[in-house]
C-alpha positions in Angstrom: -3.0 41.5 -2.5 -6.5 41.9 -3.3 -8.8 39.9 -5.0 -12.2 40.4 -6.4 -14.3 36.8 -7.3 -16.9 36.8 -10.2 -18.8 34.7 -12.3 -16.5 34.9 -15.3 -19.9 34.7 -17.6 -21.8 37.3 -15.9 -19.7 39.2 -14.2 -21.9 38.6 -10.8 -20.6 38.6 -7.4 -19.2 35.0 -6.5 -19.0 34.2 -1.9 -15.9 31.9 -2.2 -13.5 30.5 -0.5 -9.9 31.1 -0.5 -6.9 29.0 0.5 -3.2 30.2 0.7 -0.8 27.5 0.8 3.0 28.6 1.8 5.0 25.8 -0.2 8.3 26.9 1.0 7.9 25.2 4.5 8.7 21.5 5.2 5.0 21.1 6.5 2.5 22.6 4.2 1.2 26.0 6.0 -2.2 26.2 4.9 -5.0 29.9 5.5 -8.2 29.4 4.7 -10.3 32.2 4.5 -14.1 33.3 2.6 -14.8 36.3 0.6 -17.1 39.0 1.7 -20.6 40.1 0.6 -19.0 42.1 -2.5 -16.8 38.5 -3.2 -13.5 40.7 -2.2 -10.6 39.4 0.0 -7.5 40.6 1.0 -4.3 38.7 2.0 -1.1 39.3 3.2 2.1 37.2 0.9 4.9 37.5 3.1 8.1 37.6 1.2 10.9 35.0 0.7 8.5 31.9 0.0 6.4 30.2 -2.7 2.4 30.1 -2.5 -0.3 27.8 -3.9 -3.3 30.4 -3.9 -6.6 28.6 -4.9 -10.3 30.3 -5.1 -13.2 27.5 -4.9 -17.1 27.9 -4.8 -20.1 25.8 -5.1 -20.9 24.9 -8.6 -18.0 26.2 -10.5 -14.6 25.1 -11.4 -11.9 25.9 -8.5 -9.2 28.8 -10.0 -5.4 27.6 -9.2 -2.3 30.4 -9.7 1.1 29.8 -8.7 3.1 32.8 -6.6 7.0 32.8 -7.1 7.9 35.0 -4.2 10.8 32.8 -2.8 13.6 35.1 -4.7 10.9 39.0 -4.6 13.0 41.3 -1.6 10.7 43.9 -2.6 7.4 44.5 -3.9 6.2 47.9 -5.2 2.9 48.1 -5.0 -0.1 45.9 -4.0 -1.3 43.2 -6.1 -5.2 43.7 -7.1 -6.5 41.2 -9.2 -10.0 39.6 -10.6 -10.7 36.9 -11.1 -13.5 35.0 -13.1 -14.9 31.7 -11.7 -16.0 29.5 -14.4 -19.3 26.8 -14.4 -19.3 23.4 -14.5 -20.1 22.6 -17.5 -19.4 20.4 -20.8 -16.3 21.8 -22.4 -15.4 24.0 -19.1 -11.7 24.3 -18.5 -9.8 24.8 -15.4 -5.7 25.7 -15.3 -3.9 23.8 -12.4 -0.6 25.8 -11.9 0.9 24.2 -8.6 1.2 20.4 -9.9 4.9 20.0 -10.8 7.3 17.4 -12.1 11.0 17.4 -12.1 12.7 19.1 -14.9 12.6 17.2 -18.2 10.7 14.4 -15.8 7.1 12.9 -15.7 7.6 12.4 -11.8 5.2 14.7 -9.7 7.2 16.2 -6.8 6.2 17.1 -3.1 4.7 20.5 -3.8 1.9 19.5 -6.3 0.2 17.8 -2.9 -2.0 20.7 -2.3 -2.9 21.4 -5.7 -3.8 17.4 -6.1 -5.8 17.2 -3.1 -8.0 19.7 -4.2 -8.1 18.5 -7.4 -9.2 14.5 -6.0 -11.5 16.3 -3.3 -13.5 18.2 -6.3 -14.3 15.1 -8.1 -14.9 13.4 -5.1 -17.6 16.0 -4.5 -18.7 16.5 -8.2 -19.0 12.0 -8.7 -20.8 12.6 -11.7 -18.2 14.4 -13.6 -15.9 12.9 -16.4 -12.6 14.8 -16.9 -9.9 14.8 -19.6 -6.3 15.6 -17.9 -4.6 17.9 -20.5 -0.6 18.3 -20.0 1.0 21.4 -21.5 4.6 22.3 -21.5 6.5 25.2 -23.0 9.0 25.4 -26.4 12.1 24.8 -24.3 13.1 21.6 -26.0 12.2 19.5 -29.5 8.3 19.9 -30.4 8.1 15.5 -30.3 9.9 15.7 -27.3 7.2 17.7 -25.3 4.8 16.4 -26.7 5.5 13.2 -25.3 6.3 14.2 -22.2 3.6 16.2 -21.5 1.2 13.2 -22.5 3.4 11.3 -20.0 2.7 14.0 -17.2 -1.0 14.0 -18.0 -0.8 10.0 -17.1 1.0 10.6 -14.2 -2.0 12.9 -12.7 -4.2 10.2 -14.0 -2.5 7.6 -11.9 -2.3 10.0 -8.9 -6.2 10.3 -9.0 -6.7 6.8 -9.6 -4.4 6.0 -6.5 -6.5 8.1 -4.4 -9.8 6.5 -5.3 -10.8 8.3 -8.3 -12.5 5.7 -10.8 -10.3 5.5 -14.1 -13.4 5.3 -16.2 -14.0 8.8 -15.3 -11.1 10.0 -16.7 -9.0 10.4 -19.8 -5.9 12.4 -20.9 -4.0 14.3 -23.6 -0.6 15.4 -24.0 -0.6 18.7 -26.2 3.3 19.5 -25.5 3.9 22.9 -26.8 1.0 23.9 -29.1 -1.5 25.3 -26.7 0.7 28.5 -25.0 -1.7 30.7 -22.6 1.5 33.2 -22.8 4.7 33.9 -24.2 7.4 31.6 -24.5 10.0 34.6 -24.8 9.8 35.5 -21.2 10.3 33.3 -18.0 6.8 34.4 -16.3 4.9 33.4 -19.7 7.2 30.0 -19.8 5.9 29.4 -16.2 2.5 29.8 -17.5 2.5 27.6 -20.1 4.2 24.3 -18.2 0.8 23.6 -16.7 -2.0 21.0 -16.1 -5.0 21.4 -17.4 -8.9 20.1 -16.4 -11.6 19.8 -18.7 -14.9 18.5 -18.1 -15.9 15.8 -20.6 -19.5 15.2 -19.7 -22.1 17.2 -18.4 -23.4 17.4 -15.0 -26.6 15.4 -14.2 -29.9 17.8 -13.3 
């Protein structure tokens, strides 16, 4: 795979860096790497297991996707993607795709570590920021249903980040169940895509 990072306002080159988490293995399996001068890496995804791919840099919002690969035996072609970092700013929005909950459940299971980690390290290292936690499901079930149990997964982040030091007055959360899709709800990739946790900023950086 191959990955370009850019400003996602400009369109300027972004030096980030780049961590590869294999979720598959019992201990987490972490590569690390940083961008080149043109803000392009490439990495190997060995097949058979699940990855946690995440793209952070100084000053913006860190860029989370999720990569199934635990059932792929073959892949066609390489992968080359790019990918827009965005600012920290008021109303900025980041999608967190490697926090998960068992089915139908508001419990966070094992794998969402990595992904929460970063999250409690960025606010650790942004203390100024106040965030909203944003929980999102898909259509499978009632409309009431998910939204209440996405508000309920929100809460449970919440209560993660609080557990881990983050102060509770800097943060706040919103279940939106259903009514938000980034995708469609008719196939199983755009289902994936929609069961996610989202981060918005609530209030601006200082200068």
């Amino acid at each position: 795979m191959k990955a370009k990072i850019t400003d996602a306002v400009s369109g300027t080159t972004v030096r980030a860096v780049v961590d590869l988490i294999n979720l598959s293995t019992d201990t987490v399996n972490r590569r690390t790497e940083k961008t080149n001068e043109n803000g392009e890496i490439l990495i190997c995804l060995p097949l058979n297991a699940n990855y946690a791919f995440n793209v952070s840099a100084e000053g913006y919002l860190f860029y989370s996707r999720a990569f199934q690969l635990k059932e792929t035996k073959t892949i066609e072609a390489p992968e080359n993607i790019q990918i827009g970092l965005n600012r920290i700013e008021p109303g900025a929005e980041m999608n967190l795709y490697n926090i998960y909950f068992e089915t139908d459940s508001f419990k966070i299971l094992p794998a969402s570590e990595p992904e929460l980690k970063k999250l409690v390290l960025f606010l650790q290292n942004n203390p100024q920021l106040e965030v909203e936690i944003q929980g999102h499901t898909d259509n499978t079930g009632r409309p009431e249903h998910n939204l209440a149990l996405s508000e309920l997964r929100a809460i449970s982040v919440v209560e993660h980040l609080v557990t881990n030091k983050i102060e509770r007055n800097r943060l706040q959360f919103k279940g939106f169940g259903e009514t938000q899709p980034v995708a469609s709800n008719e196939t199983v990739e755009g289902k994936v895509l929609n069961r996610r946790t989202t981060v918005k900023i609530a209030k601006p950086p200082e200068k």
